[in-house]
C-alpha positions in Angstrom: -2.7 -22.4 3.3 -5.3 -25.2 3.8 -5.5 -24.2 7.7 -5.9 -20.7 6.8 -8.8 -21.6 4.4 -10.0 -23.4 7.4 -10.4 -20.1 9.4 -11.4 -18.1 7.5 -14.4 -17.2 9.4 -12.0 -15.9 12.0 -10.5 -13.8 9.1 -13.7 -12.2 8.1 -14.4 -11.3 12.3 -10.7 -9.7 12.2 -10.9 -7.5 9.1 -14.3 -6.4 10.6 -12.8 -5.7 13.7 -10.2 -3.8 12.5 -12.3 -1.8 10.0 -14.9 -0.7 12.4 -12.0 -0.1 15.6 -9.8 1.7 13.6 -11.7 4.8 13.8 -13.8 4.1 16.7 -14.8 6.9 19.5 -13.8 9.1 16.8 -16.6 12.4 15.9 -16.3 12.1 12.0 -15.7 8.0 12.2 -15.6 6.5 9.1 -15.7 10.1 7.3 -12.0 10.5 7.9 -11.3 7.5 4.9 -12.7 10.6 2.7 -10.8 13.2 4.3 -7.4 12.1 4.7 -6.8 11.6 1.1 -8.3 14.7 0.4 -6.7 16.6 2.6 -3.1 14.8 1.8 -3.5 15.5 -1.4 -4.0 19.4 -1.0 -0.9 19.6 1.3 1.1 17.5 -2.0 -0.5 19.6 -4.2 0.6 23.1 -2.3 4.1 22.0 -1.1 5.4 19.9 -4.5 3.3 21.5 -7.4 2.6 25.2 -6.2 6.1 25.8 -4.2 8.2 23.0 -5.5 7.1 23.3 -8.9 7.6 19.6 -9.7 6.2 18.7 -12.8 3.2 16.6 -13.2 3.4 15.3 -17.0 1.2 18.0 -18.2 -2.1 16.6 -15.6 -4.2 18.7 -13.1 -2.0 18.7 -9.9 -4.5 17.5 -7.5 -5.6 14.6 -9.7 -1.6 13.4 -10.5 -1.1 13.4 -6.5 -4.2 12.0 -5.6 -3.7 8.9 -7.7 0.1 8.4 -6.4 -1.6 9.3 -3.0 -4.0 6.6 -3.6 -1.9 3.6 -4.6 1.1 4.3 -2.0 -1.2 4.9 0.8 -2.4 1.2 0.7 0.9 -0.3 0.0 2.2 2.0 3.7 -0.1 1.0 5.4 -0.1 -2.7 5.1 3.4 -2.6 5.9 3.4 -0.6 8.5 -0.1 -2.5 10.4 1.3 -5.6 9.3 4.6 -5.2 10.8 3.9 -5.2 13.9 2.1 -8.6 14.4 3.9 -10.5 17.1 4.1 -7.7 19.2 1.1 -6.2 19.0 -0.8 -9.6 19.3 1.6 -11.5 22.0 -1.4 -11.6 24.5 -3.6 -13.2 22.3 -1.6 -15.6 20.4 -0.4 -16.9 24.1 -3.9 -18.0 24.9 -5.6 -19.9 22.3 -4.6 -21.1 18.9 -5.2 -20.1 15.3 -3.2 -19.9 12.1 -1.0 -16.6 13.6 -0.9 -15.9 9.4 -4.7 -15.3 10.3 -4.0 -11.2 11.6 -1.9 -10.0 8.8 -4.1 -11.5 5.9 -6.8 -9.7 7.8 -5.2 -6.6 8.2 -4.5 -6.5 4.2 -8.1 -7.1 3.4 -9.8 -4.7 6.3 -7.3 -1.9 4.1 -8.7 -2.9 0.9 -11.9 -2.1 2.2 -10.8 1.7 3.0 -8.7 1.6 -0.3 -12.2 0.7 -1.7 -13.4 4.1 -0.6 -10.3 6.0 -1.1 -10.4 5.1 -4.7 -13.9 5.8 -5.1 -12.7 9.3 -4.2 -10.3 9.4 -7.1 -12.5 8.3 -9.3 -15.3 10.9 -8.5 -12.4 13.5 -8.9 -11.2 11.7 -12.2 -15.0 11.7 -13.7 -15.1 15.7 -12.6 -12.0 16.6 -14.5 -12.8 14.4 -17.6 -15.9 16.8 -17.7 -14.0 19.8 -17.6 -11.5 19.2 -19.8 -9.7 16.1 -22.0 -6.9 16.2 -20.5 -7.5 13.1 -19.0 -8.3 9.6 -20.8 -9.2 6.1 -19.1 -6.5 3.2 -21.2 -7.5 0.0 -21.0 -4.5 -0.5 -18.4 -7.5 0.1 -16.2 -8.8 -3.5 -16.4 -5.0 -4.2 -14.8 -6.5 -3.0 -11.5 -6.9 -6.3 -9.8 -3.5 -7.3 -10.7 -2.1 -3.9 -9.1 -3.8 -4.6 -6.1 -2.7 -8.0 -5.5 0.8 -7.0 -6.3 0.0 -4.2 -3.8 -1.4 -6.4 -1.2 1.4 -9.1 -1.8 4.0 -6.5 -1.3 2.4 -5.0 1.5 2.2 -8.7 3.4 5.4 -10.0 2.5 7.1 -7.2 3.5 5.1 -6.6 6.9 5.8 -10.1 8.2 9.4 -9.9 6.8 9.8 -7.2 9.6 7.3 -8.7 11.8 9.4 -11.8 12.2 12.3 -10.1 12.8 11.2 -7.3 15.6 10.6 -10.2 17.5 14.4 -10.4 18.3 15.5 -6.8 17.2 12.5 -4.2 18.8 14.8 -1.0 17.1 13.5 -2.3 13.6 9.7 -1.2 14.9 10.8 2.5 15.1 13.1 2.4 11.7 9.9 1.0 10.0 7.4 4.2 9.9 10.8 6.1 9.1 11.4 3.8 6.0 8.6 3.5 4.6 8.5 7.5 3.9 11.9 7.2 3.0 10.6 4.7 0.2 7.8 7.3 -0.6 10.5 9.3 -2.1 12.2 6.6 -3.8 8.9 5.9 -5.6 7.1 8.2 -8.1 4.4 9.4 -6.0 5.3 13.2 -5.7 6.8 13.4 -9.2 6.7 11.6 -12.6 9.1 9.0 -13.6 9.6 11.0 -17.1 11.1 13.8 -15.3 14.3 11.9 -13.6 17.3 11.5 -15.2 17.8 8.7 -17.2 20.9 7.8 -15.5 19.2 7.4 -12.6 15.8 6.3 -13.7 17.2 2.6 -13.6 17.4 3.2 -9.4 13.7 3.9 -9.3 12.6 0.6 -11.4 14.8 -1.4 -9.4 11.4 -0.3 -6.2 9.1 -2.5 -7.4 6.1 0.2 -6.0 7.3 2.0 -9.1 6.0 0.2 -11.7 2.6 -0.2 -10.2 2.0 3.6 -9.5 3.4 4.3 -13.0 0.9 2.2 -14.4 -1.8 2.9 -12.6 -1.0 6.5 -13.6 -1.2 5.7 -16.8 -4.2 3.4 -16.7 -6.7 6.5 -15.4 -4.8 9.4 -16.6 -3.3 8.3 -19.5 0.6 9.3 -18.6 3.7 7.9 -20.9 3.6 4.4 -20.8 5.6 1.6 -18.9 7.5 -1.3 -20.7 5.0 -4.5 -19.5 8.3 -6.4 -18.4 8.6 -3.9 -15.4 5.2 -4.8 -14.1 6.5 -8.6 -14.2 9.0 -8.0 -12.2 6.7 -6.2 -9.6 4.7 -9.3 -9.3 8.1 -11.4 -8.9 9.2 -9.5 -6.1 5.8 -9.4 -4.9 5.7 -13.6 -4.8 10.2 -13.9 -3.8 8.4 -11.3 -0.6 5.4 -13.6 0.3 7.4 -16.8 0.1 10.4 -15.2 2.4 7.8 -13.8 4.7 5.7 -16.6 5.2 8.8 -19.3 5.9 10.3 -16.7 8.4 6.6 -16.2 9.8 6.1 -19.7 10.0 9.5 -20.1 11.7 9.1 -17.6 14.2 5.9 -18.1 15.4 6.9 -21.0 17.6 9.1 -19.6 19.7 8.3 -15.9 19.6 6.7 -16.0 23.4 10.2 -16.9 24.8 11.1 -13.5 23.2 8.4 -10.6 22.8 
């Protein structure tokens, strides 16, 4: 961790880099951090609450999506960016040294600057709806937020270079990992509320840990039934059992992943 403080320089250059590249030659550029939620979110909110009928806890549609939409597309997309480290990196990380943990802790922060804006989004949304009607209410849960999004980023890292470490060897995992983490999307209340499942099978859904932290941000800006505080602990366990199995396998693989990738 020292070493990593050490470069951290090199970290700010990489989040840059992959802030500004990641739309880059692209007509609307950055615009498409304001659109993709949006437009996400209208799909969700056609398919699940105007076809599907799912309910929504009694909130507008578009906001209720737009806030799971929010929170889960963070959490994806760490774990997908991240996952792919060693392989996407090999020709750089074979010609000159730095902490190889450098690129993944980048990549989580360059996507906290476009969660930035996506939530900015929700809030403008939020503040629109509040005006129209009081269905809506801000808890204090909000002041939670930074501990959602380092359980967020946490999960999101640990996770990546879990399966980072391991595509070294095993390549197939790369293409199971964009397929998983949708299959997770569905596992976690993003499209639906965790009031409306079963009890019986509610227990499945808290065993995710992404549950807990889109239930209560939910609940912190919309003001949705309440989570027991223990489940939020155990979101942050996971979150450090994650980081500390990532980083010992990163650590482990990273000196010998050239003979392999």
């Amino acid at each position: 961790m020292g070493e990593i403080w050490r470069y951290r320089d090199l970290i700010l250059l990489f989040v840059w880099r992959d802030f500004v590249a990641y739309y880059k030659q692209t007509i609307l550029g950055p615009l498409w951090y304001l659109i993709q939620p949006i437009l996400t979110t209208v799909v969700f909110t056609v398919i699940f609450g105007n076809i599907a009928k799912l309910p929504t806890d009694g909130l507008p549609p578009f906001l209720f999506y737009l806030a799971g939409n929010t929170v889960w597309v963070y959490f994806s997309t760490c774990v997908t960016s991240t996952s792919d480290t060693f392989a996407g990196n090999a020709a750089v990380f074979g010609k000159v040294y730095f902490p190889r943990l450098s690129v993944p802790i980048s990549i989580v922060i360059s996507n906290l600057i476009a969660f930035g804006i996506r939530l900015g989004v929700f809030l403008a949304f939020l503040v629109y709806v509040m005006l129209k009607c009081a269905e809506v209410q801000v808890t204090w849960w909000a002041l939670l937020l930074p501990v959602l999004l380092i359980i967020m980023a946490g999960l999101g890292l640990g996770f990546g270079i879990i399966i980072s470490s391991m595509t070294t060897k095993y390549r197939d995992l790369q293409q199971l990992v964009g397929f998983g983490v949708q299959l997770m999307m569905y596992g976690t209340p993003v499209i639906y509320p965790l009031s409306s499942v079963d009890a019986g099978l509610r227990w499945l859904l808290l065993l995710n840990p992404m549950t807990p932290v889109v239930e209560v941000f939910r609940f912190a800006f919309l003001g949705t039934s309440a989570l027991e505080p223990v489940y939020l602990a155990y979101s942050f366990f996971c979150m450090l059992t994650a980081l500390v199995i990532g980083i010992v396998a990163f650590n482990h693989v990273e000196n010998t992943f050239m003979d392999t990738v």
